[in-house]
PyMOL CGO cylinders between C-alpha atoms (Angstrom):
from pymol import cmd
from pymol.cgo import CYLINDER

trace = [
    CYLINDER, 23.51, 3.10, -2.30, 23.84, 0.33, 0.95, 0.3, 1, 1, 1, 1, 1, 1,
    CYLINDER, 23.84, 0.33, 0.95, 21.31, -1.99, 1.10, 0.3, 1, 1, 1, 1, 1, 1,
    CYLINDER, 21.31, -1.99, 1.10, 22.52, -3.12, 4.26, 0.3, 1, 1, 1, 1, 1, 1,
    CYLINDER, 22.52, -3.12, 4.26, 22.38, 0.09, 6.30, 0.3, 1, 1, 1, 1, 1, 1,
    CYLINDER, 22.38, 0.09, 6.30, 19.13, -0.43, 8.74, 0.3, 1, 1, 1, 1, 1, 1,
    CYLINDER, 19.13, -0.43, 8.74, 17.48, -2.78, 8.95, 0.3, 1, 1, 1, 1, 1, 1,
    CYLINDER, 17.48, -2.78, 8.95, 17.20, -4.84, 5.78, 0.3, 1, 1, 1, 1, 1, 1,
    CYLINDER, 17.20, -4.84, 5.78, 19.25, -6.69, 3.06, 0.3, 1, 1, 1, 1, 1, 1,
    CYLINDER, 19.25, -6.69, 3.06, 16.28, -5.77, 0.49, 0.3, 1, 1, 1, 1, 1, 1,
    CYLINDER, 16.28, -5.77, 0.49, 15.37, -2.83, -1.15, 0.3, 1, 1, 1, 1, 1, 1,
    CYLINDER, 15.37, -2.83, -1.15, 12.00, -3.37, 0.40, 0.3, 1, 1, 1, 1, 1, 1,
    CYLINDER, 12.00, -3.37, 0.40, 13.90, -1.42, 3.19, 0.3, 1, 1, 1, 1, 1, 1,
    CYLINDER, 13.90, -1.42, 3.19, 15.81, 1.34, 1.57, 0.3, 1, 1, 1, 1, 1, 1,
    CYLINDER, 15.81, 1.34, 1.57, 14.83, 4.61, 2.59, 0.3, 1, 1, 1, 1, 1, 1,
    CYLINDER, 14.83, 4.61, 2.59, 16.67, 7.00, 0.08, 0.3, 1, 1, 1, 1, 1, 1,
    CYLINDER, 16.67, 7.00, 0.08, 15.23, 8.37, -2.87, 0.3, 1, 1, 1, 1, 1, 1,
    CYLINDER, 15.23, 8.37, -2.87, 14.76, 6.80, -6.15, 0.3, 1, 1, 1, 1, 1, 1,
    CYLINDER, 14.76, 6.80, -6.15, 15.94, 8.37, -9.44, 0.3, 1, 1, 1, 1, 1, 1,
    CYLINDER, 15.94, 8.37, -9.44, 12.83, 7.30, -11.01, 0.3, 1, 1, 1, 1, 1, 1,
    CYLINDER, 12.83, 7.30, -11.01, 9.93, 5.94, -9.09, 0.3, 1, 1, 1, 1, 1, 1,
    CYLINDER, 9.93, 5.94, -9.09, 7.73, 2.73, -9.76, 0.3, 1, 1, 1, 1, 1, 1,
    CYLINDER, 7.73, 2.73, -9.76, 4.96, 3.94, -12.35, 0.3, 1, 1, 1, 1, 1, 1,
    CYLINDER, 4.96, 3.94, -12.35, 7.24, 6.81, -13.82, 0.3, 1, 1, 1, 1, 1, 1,
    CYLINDER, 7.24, 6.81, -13.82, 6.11, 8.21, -17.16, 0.3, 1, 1, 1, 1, 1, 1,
    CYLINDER, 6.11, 8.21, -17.16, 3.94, 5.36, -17.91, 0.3, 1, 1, 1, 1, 1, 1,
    CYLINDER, 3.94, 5.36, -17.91, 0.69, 8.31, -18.82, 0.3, 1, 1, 1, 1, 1, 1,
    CYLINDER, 0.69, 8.31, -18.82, 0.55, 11.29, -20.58, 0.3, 1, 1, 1, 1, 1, 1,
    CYLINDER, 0.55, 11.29, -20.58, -2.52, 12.99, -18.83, 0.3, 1, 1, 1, 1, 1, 1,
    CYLINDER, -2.52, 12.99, -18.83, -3.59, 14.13, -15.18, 0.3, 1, 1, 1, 1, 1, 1,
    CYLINDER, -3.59, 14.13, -15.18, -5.46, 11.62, -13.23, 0.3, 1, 1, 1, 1, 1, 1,
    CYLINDER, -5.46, 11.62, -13.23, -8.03, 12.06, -10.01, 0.3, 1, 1, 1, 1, 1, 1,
    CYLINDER, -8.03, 12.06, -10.01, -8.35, 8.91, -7.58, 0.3, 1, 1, 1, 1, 1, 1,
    CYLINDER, -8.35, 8.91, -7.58, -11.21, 8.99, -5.63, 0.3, 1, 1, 1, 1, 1, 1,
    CYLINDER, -11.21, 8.99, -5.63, -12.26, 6.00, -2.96, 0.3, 1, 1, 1, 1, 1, 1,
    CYLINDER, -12.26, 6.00, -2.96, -15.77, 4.54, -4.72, 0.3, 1, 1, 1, 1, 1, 1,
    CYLINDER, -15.77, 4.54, -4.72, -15.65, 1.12, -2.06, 0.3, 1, 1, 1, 1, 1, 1,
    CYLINDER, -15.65, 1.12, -2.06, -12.59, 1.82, 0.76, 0.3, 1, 1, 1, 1, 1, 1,
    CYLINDER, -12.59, 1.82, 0.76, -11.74, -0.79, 2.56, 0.3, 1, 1, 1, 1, 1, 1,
    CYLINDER, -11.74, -0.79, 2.56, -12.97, -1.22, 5.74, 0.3, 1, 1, 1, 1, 1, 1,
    CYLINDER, -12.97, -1.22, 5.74, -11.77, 0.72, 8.84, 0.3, 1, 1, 1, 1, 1, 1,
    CYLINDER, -11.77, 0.72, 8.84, -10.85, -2.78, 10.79, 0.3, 1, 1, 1, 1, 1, 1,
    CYLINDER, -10.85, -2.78, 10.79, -10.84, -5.77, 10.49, 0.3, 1, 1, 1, 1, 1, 1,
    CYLINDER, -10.84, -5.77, 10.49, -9.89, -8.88, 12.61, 0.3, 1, 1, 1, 1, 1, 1,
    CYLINDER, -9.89, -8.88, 12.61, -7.07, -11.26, 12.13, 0.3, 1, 1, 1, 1, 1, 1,
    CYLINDER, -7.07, -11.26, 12.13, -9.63, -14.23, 13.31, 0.3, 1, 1, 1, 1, 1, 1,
    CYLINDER, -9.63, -14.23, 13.31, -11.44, -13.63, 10.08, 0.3, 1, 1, 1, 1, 1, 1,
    CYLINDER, -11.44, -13.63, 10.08, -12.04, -16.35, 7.46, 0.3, 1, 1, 1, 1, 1, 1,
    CYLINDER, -12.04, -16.35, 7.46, -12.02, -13.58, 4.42, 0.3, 1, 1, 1, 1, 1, 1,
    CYLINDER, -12.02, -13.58, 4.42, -8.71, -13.70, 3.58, 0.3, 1, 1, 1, 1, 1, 1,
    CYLINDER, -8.71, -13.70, 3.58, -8.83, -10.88, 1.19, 0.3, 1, 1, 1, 1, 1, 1,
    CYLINDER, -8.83, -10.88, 1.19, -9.54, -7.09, 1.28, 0.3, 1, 1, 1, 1, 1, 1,
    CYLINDER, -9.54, -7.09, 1.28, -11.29, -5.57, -1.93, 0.3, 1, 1, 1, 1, 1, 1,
    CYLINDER, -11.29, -5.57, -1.93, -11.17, -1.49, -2.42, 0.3, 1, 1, 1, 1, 1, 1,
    CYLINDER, -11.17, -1.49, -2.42, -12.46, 0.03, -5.72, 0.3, 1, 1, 1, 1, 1, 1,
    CYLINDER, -12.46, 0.03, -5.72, -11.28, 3.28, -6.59, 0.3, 1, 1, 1, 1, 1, 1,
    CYLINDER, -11.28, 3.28, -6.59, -12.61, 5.94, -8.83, 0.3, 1, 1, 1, 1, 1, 1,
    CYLINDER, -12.61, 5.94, -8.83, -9.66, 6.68, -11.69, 0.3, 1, 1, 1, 1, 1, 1,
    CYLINDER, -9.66, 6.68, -11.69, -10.45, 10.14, -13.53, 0.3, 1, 1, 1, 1, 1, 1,
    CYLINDER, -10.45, 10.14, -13.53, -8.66, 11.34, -16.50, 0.3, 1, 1, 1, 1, 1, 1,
    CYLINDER, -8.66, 11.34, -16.50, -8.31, 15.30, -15.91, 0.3, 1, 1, 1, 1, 1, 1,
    CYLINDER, -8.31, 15.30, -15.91, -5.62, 15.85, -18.80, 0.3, 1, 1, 1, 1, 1, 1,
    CYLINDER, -5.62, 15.85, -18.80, -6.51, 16.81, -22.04, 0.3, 1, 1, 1, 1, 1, 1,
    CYLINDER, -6.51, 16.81, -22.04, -6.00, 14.04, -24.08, 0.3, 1, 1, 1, 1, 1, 1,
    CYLINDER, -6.00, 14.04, -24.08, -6.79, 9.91, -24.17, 0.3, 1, 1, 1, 1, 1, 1,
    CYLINDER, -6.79, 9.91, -24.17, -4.61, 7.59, -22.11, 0.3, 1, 1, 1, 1, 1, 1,
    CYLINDER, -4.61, 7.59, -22.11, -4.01, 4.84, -20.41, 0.3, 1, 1, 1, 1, 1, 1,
    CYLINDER, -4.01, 4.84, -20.41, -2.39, 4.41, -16.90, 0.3, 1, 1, 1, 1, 1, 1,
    CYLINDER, -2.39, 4.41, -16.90, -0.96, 1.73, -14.17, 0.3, 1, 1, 1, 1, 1, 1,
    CYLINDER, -0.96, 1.73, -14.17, -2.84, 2.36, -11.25, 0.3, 1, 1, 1, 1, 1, 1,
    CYLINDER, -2.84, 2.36, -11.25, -0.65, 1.19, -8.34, 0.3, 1, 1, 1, 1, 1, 1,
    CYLINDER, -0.65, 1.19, -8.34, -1.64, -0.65, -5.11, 0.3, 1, 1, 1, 1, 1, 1,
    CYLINDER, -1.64, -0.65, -5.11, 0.64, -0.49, -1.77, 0.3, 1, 1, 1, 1, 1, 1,
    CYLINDER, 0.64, -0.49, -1.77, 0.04, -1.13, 1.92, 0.3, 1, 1, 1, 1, 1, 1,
    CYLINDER, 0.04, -1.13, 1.92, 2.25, 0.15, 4.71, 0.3, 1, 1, 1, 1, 1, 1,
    CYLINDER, 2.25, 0.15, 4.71, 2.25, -1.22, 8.32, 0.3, 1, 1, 1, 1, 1, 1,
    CYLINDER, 2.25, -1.22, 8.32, 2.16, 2.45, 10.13, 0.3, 1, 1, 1, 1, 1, 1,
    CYLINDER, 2.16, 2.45, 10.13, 2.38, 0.75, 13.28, 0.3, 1, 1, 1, 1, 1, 1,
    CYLINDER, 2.38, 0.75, 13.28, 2.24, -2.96, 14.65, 0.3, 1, 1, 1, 1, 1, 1,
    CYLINDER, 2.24, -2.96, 14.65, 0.76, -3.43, 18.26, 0.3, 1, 1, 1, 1, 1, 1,
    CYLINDER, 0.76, -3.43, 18.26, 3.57, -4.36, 21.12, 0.3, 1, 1, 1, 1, 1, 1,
    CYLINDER, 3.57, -4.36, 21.12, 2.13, -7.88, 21.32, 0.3, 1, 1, 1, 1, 1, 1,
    CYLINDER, 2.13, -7.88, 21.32, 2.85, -8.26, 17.22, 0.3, 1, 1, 1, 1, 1, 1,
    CYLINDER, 2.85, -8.26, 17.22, 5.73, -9.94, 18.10, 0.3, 1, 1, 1, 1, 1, 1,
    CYLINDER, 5.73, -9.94, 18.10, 7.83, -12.02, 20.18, 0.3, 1, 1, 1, 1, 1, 1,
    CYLINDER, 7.83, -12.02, 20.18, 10.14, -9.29, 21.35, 0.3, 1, 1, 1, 1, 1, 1,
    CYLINDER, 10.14, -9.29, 21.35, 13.30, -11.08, 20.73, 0.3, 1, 1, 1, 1, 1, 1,
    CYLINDER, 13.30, -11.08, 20.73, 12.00, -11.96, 17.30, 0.3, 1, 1, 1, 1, 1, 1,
    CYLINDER, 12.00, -11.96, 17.30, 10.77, -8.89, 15.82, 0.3, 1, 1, 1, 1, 1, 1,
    CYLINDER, 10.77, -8.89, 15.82, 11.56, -7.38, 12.20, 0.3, 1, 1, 1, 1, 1, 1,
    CYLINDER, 11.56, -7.38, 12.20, 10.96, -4.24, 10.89, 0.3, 1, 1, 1, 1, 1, 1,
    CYLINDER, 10.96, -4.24, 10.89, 8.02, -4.05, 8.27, 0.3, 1, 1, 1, 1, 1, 1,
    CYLINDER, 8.02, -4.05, 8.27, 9.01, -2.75, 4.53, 0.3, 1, 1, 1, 1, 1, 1,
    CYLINDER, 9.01, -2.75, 4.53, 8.58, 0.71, 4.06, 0.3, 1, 1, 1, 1, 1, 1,
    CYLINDER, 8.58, 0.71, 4.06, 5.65, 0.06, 1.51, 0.3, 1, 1, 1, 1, 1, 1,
    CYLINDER, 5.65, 0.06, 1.51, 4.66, -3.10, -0.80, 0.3, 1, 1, 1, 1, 1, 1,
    CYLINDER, 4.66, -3.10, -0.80, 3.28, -2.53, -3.71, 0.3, 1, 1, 1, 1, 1, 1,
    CYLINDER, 3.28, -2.53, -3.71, 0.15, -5.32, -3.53, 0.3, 1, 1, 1, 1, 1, 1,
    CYLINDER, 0.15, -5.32, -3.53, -1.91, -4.64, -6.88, 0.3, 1, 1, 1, 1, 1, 1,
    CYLINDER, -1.91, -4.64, -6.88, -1.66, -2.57, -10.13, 0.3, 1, 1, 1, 1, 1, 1,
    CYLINDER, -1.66, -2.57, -10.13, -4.30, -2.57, -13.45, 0.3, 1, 1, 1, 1, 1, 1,
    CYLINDER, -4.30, -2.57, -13.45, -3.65, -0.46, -16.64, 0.3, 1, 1, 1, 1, 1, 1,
    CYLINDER, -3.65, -0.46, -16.64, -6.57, 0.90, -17.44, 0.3, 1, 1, 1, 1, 1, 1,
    CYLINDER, -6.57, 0.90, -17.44, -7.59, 3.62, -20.51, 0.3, 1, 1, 1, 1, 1, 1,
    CYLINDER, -7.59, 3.62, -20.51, -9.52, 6.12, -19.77, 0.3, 1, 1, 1, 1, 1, 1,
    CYLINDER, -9.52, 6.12, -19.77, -10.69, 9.34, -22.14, 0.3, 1, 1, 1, 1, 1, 1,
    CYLINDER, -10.69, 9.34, -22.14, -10.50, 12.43, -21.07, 0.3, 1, 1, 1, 1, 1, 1,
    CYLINDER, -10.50, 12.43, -21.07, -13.11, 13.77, -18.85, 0.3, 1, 1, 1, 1, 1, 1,
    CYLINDER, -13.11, 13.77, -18.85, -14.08, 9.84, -18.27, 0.3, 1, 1, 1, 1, 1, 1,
    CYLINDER, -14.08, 9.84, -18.27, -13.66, 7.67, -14.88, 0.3, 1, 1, 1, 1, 1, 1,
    CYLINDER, -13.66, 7.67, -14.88, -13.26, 4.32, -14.59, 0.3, 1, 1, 1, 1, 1, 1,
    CYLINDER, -13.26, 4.32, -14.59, -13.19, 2.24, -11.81, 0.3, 1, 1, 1, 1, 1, 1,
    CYLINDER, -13.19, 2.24, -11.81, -10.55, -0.07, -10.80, 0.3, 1, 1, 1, 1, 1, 1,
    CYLINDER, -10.55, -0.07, -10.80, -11.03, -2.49, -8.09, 0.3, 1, 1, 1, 1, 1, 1,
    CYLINDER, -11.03, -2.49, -8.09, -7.70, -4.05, -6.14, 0.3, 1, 1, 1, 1, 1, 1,
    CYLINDER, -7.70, -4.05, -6.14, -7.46, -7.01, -3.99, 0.3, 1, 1, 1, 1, 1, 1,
    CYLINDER, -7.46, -7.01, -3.99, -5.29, -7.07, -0.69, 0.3, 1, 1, 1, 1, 1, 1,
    CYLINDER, -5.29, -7.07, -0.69, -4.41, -10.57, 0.33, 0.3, 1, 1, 1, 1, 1, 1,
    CYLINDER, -4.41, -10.57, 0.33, -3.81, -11.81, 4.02, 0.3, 1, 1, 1, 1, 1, 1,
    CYLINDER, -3.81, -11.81, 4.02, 0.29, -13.07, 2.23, 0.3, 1, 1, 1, 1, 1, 1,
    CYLINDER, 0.29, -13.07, 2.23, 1.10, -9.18, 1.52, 0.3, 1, 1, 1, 1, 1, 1,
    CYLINDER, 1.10, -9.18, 1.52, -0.50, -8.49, 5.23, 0.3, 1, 1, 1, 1, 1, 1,
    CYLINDER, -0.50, -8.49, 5.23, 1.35, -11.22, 6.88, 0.3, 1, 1, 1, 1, 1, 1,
    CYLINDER, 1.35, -11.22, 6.88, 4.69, -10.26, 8.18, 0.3, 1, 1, 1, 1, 1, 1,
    CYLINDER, 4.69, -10.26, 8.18, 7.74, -13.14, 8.75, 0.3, 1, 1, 1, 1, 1, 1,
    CYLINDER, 7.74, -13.14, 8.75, 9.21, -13.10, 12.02, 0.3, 1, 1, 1, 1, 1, 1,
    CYLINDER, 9.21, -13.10, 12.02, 13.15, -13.90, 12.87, 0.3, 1, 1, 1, 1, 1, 1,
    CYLINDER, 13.15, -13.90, 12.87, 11.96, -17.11, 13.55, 0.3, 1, 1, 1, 1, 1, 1,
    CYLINDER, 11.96, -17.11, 13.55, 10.10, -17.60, 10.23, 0.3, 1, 1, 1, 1, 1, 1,
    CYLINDER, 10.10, -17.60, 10.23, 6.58, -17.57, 11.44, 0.3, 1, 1, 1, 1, 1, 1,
    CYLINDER, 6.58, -17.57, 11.44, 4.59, -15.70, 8.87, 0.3, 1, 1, 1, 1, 1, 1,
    CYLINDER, 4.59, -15.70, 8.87, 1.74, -14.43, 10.59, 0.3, 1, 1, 1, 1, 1, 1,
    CYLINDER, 1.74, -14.43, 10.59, -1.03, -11.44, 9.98, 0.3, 1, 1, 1, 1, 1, 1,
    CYLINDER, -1.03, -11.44, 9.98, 0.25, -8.72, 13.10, 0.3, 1, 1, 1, 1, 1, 1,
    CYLINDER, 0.25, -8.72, 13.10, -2.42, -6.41, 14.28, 0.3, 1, 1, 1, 1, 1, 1,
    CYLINDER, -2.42, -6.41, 14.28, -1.45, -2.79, 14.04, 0.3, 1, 1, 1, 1, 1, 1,
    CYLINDER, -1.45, -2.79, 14.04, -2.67, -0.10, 12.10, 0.3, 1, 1, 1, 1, 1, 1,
    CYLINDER, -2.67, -0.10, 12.10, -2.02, -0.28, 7.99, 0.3, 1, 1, 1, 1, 1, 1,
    CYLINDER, -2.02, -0.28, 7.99, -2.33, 2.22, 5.19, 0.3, 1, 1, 1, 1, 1, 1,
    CYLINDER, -2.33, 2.22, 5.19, -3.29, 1.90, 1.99, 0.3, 1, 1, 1, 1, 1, 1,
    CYLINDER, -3.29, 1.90, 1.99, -2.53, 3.96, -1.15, 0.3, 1, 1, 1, 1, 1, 1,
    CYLINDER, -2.53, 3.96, -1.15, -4.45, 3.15, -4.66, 0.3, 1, 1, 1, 1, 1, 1,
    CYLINDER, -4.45, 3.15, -4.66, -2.64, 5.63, -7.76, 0.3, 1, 1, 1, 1, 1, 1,
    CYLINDER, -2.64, 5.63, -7.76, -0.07, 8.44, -7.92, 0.3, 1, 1, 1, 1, 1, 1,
    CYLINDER, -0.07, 8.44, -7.92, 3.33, 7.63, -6.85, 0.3, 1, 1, 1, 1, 1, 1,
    CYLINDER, 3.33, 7.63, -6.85, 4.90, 6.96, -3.84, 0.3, 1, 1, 1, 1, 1, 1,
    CYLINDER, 4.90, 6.96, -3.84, 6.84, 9.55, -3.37, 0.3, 1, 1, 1, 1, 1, 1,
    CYLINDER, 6.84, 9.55, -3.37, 3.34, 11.78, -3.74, 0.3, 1, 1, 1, 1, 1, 1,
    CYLINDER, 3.34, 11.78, -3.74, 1.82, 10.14, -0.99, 0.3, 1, 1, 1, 1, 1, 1,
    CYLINDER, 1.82, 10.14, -0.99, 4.51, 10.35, 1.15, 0.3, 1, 1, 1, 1, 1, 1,
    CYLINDER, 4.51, 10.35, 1.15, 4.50, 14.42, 0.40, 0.3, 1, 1, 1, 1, 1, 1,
    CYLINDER, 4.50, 14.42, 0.40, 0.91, 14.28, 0.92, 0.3, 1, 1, 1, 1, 1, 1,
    CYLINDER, 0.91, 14.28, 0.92, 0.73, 12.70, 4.42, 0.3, 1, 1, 1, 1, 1, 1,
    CYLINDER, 0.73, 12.70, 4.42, 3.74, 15.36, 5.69, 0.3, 1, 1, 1, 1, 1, 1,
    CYLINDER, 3.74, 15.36, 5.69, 1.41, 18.32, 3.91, 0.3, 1, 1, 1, 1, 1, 1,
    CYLINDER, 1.41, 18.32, 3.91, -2.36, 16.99, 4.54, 0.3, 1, 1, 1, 1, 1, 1,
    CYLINDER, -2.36, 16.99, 4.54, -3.57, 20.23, 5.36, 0.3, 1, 1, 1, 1, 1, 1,
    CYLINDER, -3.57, 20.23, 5.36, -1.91, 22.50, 2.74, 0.3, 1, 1, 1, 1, 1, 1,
    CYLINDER, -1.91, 22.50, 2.74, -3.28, 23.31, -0.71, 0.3, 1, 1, 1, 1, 1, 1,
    CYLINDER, -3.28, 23.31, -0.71, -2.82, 21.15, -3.61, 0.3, 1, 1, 1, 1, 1, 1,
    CYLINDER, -2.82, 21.15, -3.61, -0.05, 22.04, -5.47, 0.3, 1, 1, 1, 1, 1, 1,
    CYLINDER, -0.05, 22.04, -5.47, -1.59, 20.48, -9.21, 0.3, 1, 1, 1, 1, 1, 1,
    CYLINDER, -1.59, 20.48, -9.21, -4.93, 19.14, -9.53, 0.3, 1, 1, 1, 1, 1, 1,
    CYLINDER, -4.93, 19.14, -9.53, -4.79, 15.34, -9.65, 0.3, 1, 1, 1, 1, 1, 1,
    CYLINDER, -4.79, 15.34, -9.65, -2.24, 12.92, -9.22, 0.3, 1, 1, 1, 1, 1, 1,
    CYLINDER, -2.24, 12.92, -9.22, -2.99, 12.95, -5.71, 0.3, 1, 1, 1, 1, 1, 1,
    CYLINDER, -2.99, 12.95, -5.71, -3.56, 8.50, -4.35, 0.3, 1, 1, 1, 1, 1, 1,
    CYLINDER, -3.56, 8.50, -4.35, -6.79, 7.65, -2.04, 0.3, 1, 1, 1, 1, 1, 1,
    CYLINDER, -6.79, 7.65, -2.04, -5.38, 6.86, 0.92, 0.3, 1, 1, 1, 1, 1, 1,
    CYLINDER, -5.38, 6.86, 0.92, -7.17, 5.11, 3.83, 0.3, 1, 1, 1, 1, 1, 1,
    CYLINDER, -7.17, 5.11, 3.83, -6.31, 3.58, 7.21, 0.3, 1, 1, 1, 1, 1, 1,
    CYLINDER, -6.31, 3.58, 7.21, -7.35, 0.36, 8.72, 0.3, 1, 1, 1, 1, 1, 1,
    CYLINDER, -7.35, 0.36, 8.72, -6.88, -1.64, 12.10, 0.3, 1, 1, 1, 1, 1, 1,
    CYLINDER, -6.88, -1.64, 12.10, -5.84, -4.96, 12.40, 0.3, 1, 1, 1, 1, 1, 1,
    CYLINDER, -5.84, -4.96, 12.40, -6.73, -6.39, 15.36, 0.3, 1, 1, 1, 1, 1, 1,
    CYLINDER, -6.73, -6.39, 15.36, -6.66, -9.28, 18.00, 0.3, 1, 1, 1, 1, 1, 1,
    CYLINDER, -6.66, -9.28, 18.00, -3.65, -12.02, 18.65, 0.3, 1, 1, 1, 1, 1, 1,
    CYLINDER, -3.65, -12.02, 18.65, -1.74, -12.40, 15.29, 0.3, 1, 1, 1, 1, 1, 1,
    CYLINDER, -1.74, -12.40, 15.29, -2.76, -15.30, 13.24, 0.3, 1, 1, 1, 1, 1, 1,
    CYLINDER, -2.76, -15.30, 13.24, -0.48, -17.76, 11.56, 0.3, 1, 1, 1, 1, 1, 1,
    CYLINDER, -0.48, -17.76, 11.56, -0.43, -18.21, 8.21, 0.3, 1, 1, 1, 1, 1, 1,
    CYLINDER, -0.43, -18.21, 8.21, 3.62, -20.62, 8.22, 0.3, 1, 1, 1, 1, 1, 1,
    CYLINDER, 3.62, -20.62, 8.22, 5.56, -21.46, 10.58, 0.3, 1, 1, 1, 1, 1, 1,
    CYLINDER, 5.56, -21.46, 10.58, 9.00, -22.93, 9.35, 0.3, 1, 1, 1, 1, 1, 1,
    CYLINDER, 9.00, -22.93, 9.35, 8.13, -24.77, 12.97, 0.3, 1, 1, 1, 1, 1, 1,
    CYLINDER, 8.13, -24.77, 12.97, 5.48, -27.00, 10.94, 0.3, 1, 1, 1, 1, 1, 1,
    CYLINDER, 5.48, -27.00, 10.94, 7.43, -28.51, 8.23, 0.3, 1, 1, 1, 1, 1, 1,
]
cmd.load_cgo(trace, "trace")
């Protein structure tokens, strides 16, 4: 495994596949997320509410009692052209994970789990180190695992293959000039 193939020194940028994913065999039942408060569909980088709050439905559809992580992450599915000085621009992490709660749930119960985005996990350093929030259009993922929701984008319009397990996933749009949050300029 090179870490240093592509783009990144981090494994926030390797693109191979995991033996065992974050979240692995932390439940032992079948689980339904369903949006109950999405976040919304865009939302400016002038704003003063630096934080994004989602709530998602959690549903135990296994047989038995158990508890689960429910997992957060954001991707940056694509940053405008003006996100970026164009001698200075990085490539955004495949995903972040931003938020998780264990919660138990019974079987045939829901239970809903609210997550909190913050403008830091939105803002993206430049090679200049100038953190700043980029407009561009972001995805977010509450449960399952990654490598799910990956399948599940390529395969939206195909059949489920096992009932449950499945993340809510929504889109949003940044937009405007990108904000910033550090410059390395300022100290």
């Amino acid at each position: 495994m090179s870490l240093r193939s592509g783009s990144g020194v981090t494994h926030l940028h390797y693109t191979g596949t995991p033996v065992y994913e974050f979240g692995f065999g932390l439940t032992y039942s079948a689980w339904r997320f369903e949006w109950h408060r999405p976040p919304p569909q865009t939302l400016a980088t002038e704003s003063d509410s630096n934080k994004l709050s989602m709530t998602v439905r959690v549903t135990n559809v296994g047989a038995t009692d158990s508890e689960i992580v429910v997992p957060a992450y954001v991707r940056a599915e694509s940053l405008h052209a003006h996100a970026f000085h164009p001698e200075r621009a990085v490539t955004p992490p495949v995903r972040e994970l931003f938020d998780f709660q264990r919660v138990f749930c019974a079987k045939g119960e829901s239970v809903l789990v609210r997550v909190e985005l913050g403008e830091s996990v939105l803002a993206l350093a430049d090679r200049a180190g100038v953190l700043a929030v980029r407009p561009g259009k972001y995805t977010v993922s509450v449960g399952g695992h990654p490598s799910q929701q990956q399948e599940e984008e390529e395969k939206e319009e195909e059949e489920e293959e096992e009932e449950g397990q499945e993340a809510a996933t929504a889109s949003f749009v940044v937009a405007g000039s990108p904000r910033t949050v550090f410059s390395l300029e300022d100290l």
